[in-house]
C-alpha positions, 0 to 999 in steps of 0.5 A: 306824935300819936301814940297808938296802944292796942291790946288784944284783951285786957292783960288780966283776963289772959293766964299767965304764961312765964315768958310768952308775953312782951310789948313791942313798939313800931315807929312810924316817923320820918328821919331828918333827910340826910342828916345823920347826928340829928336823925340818930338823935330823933332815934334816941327820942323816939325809943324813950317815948316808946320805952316809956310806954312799956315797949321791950321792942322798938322797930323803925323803918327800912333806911331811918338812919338817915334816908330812904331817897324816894324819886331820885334818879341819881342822874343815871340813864342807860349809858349816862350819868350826870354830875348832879346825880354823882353829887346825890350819891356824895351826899347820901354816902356821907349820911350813912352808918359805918357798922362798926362806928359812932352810929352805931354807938350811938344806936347801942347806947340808945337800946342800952338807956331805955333797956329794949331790943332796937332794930333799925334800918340804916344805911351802911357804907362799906368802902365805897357801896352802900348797903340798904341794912337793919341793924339788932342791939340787945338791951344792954346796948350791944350789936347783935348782928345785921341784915343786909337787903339781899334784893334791892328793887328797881332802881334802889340798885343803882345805890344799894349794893346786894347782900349775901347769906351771911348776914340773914339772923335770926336771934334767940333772945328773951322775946323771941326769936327775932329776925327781919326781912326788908321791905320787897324781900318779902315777896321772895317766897324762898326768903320767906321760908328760910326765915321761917325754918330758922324759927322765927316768932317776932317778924319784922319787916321795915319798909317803904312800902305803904300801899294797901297791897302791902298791908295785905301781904303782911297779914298773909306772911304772919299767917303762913309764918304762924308769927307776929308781923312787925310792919313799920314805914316812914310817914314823910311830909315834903318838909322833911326833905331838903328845900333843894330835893330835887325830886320836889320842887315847884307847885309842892307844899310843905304838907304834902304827903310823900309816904303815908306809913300803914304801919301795922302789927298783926297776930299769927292769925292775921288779926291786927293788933295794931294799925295799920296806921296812914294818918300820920307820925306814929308810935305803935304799941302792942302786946303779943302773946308767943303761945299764939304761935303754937295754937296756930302751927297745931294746924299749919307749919309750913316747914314743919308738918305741913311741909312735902320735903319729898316733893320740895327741898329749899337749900341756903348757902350762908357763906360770905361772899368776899369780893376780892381774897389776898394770899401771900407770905405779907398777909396780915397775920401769916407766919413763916413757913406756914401757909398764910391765912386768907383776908378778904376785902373790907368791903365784903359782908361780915362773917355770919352771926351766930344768934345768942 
């Protein structure tokens, strides 16, 4: 693992500001492909390492626990599927997280060793759907909440259901305030502009994304957001998929690259602190300074002072949106003569988080 740690300039040459300053980590690895035990214990690892490098933040990547299915075709076409694509779904579903659940245990109790905020993309069941996710945990190991992918891309949703406004925080912590977008919902300008009325400071963007495209853009978001950028992609080899992955087979070698990561942590100003890294698995480390985020909104706030909210108004329903509600006197719940409460389905998302 190549540990790359980069600071803007020496820690002694800057004045001390209480609370401004933190270190934070992105990993760029590859999961174990579909096997979630050993995955979430490669996250284990992995966080250590970072922590023991002075990380308080510890990102990876959209999908880590336990695959982000690069090629598969899940066996659909129009009007078709096939029986080996509905066993690739079988076998993704079973390597997911249930949130709340053991994973999910075990990824607090990661963030609770090594006492670093762990943001991690997962990807959670609920019922019979997945949900491509990103999941907080505070220091002392507990969920803070989550964030499910609102727009899957392409053919990701054949296999990714969609979240809602329910589940879009932004947590007030003692580094910032943190939040994440998921790879391609970058590109929703209003998703955008709604994370950054929400305040946010320390932007993480998980992804699968590893193009010099990307890498652009993400020096545009920490520019226009006036805040830090956390970019974090898996560095994938075809070792680390299954022998019988049927997307690769034939002529391909263990080494051969799938994702080339591009990795990268990037200032308010658009400067790299960090990366962007394409040359392999990689932890890297960075020093970010908050008070950088108010030199930069001196002269852009772009939901502040640089806003026309005469000319152009953003509005975002962060209701839950429960796919099927049940009334009746047997509820859970309900007490004779009263009107019974509502209970929603447990496959909808979870109510809103309220940051702490």
């Amino acid at each position: 693992m190549n540990k790359q740690k980069t600071r803007t300039e020496p820690a002694s040459a800057k004045p001390e500001l209480n609370g401004q300053r933190a270190i934070v980590a992105v990993v760029q690895a590859a999961p174990v492909m579909f096997d979630r035990d050993r995955t979430l214990d490669k996250v284990r690892a992995l966080a250590t390492d970072a922590a023991a490098q002075g990380a308080q933040l510890v990102l990876f990547p959209e999908a880590f626990v336990s695959a982000y299915p690069r090629g598969l075709n899940f066996g659909a076409v129009i009007g078709e599927r096939s029986e080996q694509g509905r066993e690739d779904f079988r076998r993704y579903w079973e390597s997911s997280v249930d949130v709340p659940g053991p994973a999910v245990n075990a990824l607090g109790l990661a963030a609770r060793e090594n006492r670093v905020h762990l943001v991690v993309g997962v990807v959670e069941r609920a019922g019979g759907t997945l949900y491509c996710s990103v999941l907080f945990f505070a220091p002392d190991g507990s969920l803070l909440g989550k964030h499910r992918k609102i727009m899957p891309t392409g053919a990701e949703r054949l296999v990714w259901g969609f979240g809602d406004g329910s589940t879009m925080p932004v947590f007030d912590t003692s580094l910032g305030k943190i939040g994440a977008v998921i790879c391609w919902e970058n590109y929703l300008p209003l998703m955008r502009a709604a994370m950054y009325a929400k305040g946010i400071e320390i932007y993480c963007a998980p992804t699968a994304d590893g193009r010099d495209s990307w890498i652009a853009s993400m020096r545009h978001i920490a520019v226009e957001g006036r805040c830090f950028v956390l970019s974090c992609n898996q560095f994938s080899r075809r070792s680390d998929f299954p022998r019988d992955y049927p997307v690769y087979s034939g002529d391909d070698q263990a080494d051969d690259i799938v994702s080339r990561g591009g990795s990268c942590i990037v200032d308010p100003f658009g400067n790299f602190l960090a990366g962007p890294q394409t040359s392999g698995e990689a932890i890297l480390i960075a020093e970010i300074d908050r008070a950088q985020i108010i030199r930069g909104k001196y002269d852009l706030d772009v939901v502040g002072h640089y806003a026309r909210p005469d000319i152009f108004q953003l509005q975002v329903d962060e209701r839950p949106k429960a796919p099927v509600t049940i009334r009746g006197s047997d509820a859970p719940g309900a007490k004779k003569g009263e009107e019974p409460p509502a209970v929603s389905g447990t496959a909808g998302p979870i109510a809103a988080q309220t940051p702490k």
